[in-house]
N, C-alpha and C positions, 0 to 999 in steps of 0.2 A: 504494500500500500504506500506509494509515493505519493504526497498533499500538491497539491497547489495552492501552496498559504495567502497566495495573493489573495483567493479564492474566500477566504475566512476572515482575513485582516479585515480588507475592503467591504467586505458585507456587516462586518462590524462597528467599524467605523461611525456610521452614524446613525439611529434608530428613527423609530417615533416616537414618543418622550414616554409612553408605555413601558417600552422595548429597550431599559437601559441594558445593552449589553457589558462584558469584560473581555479585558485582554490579559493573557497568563504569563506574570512574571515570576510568580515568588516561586512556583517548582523549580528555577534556575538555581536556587538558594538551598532545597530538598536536595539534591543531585550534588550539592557542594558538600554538604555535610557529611554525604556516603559518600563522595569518592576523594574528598581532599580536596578541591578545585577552589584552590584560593582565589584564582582571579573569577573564576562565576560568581561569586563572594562578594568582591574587589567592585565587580560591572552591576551586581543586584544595588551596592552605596552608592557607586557613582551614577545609577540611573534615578533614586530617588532622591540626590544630589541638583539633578537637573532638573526635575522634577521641582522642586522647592525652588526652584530660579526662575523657572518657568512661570510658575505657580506666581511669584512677584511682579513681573513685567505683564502677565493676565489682569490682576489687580489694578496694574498704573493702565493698562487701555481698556478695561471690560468690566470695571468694576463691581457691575452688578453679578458679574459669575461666581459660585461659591469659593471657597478658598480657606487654607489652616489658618488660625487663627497666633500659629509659634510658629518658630522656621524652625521644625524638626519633623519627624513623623512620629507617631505617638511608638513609645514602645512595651503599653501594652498588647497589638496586637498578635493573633497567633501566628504570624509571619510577617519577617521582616516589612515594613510601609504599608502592609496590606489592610489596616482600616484605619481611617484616619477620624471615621466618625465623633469620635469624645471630642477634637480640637478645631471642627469645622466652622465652618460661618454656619450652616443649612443641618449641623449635626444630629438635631432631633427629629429632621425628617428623615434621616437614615432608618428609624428604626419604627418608622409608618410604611404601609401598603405605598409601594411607587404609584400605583393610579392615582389613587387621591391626593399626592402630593402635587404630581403635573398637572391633577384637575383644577385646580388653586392656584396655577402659574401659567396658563394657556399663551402658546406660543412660544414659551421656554423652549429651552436646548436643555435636554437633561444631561448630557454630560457639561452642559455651562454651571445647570443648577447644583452637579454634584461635583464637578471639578476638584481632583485630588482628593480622595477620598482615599484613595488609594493610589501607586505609583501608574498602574496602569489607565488609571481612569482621567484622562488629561483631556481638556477640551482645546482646540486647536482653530477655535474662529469659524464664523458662519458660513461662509462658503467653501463649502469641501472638495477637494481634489485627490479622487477614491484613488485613480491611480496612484501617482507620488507616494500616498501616505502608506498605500499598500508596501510600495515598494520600502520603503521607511522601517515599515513595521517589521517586514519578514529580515530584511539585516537589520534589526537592532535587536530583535528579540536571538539572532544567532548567536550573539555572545562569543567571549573568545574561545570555547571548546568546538566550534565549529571548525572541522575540516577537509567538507566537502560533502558532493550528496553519497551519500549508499557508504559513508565510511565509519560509523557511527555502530554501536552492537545492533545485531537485529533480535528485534521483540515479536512475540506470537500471544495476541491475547485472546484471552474466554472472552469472548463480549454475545451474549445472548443466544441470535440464531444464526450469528455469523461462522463462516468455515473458512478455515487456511487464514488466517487476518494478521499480517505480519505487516512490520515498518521497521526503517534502518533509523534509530536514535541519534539522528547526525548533529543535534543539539538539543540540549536539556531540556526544552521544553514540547518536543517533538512526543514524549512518551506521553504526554498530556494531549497535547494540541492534532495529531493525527487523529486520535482516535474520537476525539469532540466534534474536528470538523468530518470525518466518518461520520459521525453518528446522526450529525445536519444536516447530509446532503451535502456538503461545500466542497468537495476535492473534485480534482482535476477528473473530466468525465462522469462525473454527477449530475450534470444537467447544465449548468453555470457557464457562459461565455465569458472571459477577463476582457474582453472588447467592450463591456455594455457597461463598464466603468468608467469611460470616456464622456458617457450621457448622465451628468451626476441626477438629474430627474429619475432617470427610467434605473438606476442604480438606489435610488429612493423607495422608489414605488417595486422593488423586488424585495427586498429588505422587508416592508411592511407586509407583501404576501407572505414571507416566508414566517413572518413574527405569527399573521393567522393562521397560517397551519399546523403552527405550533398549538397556538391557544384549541385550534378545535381539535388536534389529536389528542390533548392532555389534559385539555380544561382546567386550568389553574383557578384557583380561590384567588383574591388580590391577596390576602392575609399571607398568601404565601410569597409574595413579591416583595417580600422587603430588603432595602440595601442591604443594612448588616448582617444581614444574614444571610446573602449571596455572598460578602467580601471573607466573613466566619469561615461558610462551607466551599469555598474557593478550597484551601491546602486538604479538608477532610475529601472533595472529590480527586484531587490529584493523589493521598495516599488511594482511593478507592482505585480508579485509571492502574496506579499501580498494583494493584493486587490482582487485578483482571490480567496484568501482564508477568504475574508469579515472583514478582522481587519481593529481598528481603528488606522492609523498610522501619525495623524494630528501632532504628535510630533516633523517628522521626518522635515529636512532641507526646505525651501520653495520652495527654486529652484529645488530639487531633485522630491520634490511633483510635482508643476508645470512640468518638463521635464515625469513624468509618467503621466501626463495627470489625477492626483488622488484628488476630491474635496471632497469625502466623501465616508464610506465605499460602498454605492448603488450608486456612480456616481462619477466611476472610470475606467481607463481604465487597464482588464487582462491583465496580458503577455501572449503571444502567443508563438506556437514552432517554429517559426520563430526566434521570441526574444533568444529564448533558442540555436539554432542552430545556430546564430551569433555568440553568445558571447563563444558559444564552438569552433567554425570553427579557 
């Protein structure tokens, strides 16, 4: 299974302010602590570095977009930058139903209104350019443990009714991010043209189809849509992703283990596309 992450990035990029989706940083961080990778370590600081810089120069021209209220990232969260909620400008709407929050803000940009909330969740100004940021996305989420495609271990996961479902981990966040965008519809030969990101309307208006067929396969409650606890179970579905792909991840946080349901690599619970189509919805 080789991704077209163009394919994932670019569809994520920008929603309908229902539809806040995420981008996966912090397993870069997971993958450091197993295997030693001080500089995946080194690139998770210096990307929420930039982040907080960013996050400044947003303030001096956009100021009505959410933003931390310290130049740090909080560190209680259960992974490094990954929720910033307690320190936000909008932080107690993180832990409200996202519908009702954008219903009270119409015409927002919900990654305007949620801006840094996380390292991943960066708003990038109202007129969007899917290509570019695509391209943006897929090298910068590489990281320096990238060196090259297909050189990477190759992984085979249980994932439901799937057979033979293999990927080459050519960077840390591949063992996550393949198998998510699998489970969307989003990889190369899914259906998806990377030409129709060209047309940032009709790249709009696919996005919002795909968010509906999400909601009528699965039918979410909005109670189930809340920030902080899509940014929470962000690292508990990446231990899940991995347990679907048989690693040993006894490393990782206790409580993160515990909330995936993970005791050992044969007696652990998969993620499901369910899990998958939450935390994208």
């Amino acid at each position: 299974m080789e991704s077209n992450r163009t394919h994932l990035f670019a569809l994520q990029a920008r929603l309908n302010m229902m539809s806040l989706s995420l981008l996966i940083g912090a397993l870069s961080l997971c993958v450091a602590q197993e295997e030693g990778y001080s500089e995946e370590t080194s690139w998770i600081e210096a990307s929420s570095t930039n982040l907080l810089q960013f996050g400044q120069a947003l303030r001096d021209s956009q100021p009505e977009c959410g933003h931390l209220t310290v130049e740090a990232c909080d560190p209680r969260a259960n992974a490094f930058c990954s929720n910033n909620c307690r320190i936000h400008t909008h932080g107690a709407d993180c832990y409200r139903p996202v519908p009702d929050v954008m219903a009270e803000h119409p015409g927002e940009d919900g990654y305007c209104y949620f801006n840094a909330t996380a390292f991943w969740v960066s708003y990038s100004g109202p007129n969007p350019h899917f290509e570019k940021e695509a391209a943006e996305g897929v090298l910068f989420l590489r990281g320096p443990s990238y060196k090259g495609l297909n050189t990477g271990p190759l992984l085979a996961y249980s994932f439901e009714d799937a057979v033979n479902l293999t990927t080459y981990a050519d960077s840390a966040h591949y063992l996550y991010d393949d198998l998510y965008a699998y489970s969307l519809g989003f990889l190369q030969g899914q259906g998806l043209d990377p030409k129709w990101m060209k047309n940032s309307s009709k790249w709009i208006s696919i996005s919002r189809e795909k968010c509906d067929e999400i909601q009528a396969k699965f039918a979410f409650e909005k109670e189930e849509l809340v920030l902080a606890d899509w940014l929470d179970f962000n690292m508990v579905i990446s231990a899940m992703t991995m347990c679907s792909a048989g690693m040993n991840i006894s490393y990782m946080d206790a409580d993160i283990l515990r909330a995936a349901g993970w005791k050992s690599p044969t007696d652990c619970k998969p993620v499901t596309s369910r899990d998958f189509a939450k935390h994208h919805y």
